[in-house]
C-alpha positions in Angstrom: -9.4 -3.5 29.4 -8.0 -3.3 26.2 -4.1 -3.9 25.5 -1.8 -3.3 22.8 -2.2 -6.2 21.1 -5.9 -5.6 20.0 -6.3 -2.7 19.6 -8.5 -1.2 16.8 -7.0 1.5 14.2 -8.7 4.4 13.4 -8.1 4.4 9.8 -6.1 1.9 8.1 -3.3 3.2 6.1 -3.0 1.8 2.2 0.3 1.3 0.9 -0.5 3.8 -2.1 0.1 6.7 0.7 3.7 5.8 0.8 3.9 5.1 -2.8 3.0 8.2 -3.7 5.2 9.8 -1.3 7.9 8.2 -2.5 7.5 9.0 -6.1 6.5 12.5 -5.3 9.9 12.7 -2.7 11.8 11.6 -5.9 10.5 13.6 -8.3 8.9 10.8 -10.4 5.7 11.2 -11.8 3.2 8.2 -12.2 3.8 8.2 -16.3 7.9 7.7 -16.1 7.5 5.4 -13.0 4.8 3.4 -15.6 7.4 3.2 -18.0 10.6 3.0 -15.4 8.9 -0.4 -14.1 6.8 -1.8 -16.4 3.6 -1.5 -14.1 0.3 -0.6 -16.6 -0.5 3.3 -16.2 -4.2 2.1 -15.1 -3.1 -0.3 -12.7 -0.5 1.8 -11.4 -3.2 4.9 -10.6 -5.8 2.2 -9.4 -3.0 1.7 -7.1 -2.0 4.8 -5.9 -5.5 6.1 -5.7 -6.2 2.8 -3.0 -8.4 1.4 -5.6 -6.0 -2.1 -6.0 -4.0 -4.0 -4.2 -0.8 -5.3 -4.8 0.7 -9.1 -5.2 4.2 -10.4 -4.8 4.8 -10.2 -8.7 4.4 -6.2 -8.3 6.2 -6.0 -4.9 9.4 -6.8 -6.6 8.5 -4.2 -9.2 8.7 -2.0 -6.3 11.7 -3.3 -4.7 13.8 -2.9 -8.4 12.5 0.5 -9.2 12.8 2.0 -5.6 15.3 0.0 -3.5 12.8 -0.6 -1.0 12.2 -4.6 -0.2 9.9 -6.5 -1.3 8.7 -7.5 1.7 8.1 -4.3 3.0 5.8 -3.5 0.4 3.9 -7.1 1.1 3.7 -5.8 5.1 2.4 -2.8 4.3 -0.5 -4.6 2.3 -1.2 -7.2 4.7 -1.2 -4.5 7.5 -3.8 -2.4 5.9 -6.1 -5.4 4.9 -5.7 -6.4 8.7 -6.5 -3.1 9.8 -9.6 -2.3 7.6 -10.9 -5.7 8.7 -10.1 -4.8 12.4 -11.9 -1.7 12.0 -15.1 -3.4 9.7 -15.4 -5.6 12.7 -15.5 -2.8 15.4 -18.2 -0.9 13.1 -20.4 -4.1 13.1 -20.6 -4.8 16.7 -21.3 -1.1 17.5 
């Protein structure tokens, strides 16, 4: 039986989801929150499209330009690396 600590996600959730909620909740667009942060315009739609992950270095970006911690922006990462390996593994043994 399975319990709450193991179980497997459907889908696992990448940070750029809340990202681009946020900018979209605040009225920003991608280009001003490029030039609000100093994040590159590619990088920064790599990462809202899901296509890039983020580091500690951009995290505080994050936390500067939208109040939000650091950390939470690290947990939000690690959670949906976690999850998407979680959910690889499940696929394989199927």
């Amino acid at each position: 039986m399975k319990t709450i600590d193991n179980l497997t996600p459907h889908i696992a959730t990448h940070l750029s989801e809340v990202l681009s909620d946020e900018l979209e909740a605040n009225g920003i667009t991608q280009t001003e929150f490029s030039k609000t942060t100093g994040i590159n315009k590619n990088l920064l739609t790599e990462i809202i499209e899901g296509k890039q992950n983020i580091n500690g270095e951009l995290s505080i970006m994050l936390e500067q330009a939208l109040g939000t911690d650091a950390e939470y922006w690290l947990e939000l990462q690690k959670n949906y690396e976690s999850d998407r390996t979680k959910i690889e593994a499940t696929n394989k043994a199927c």
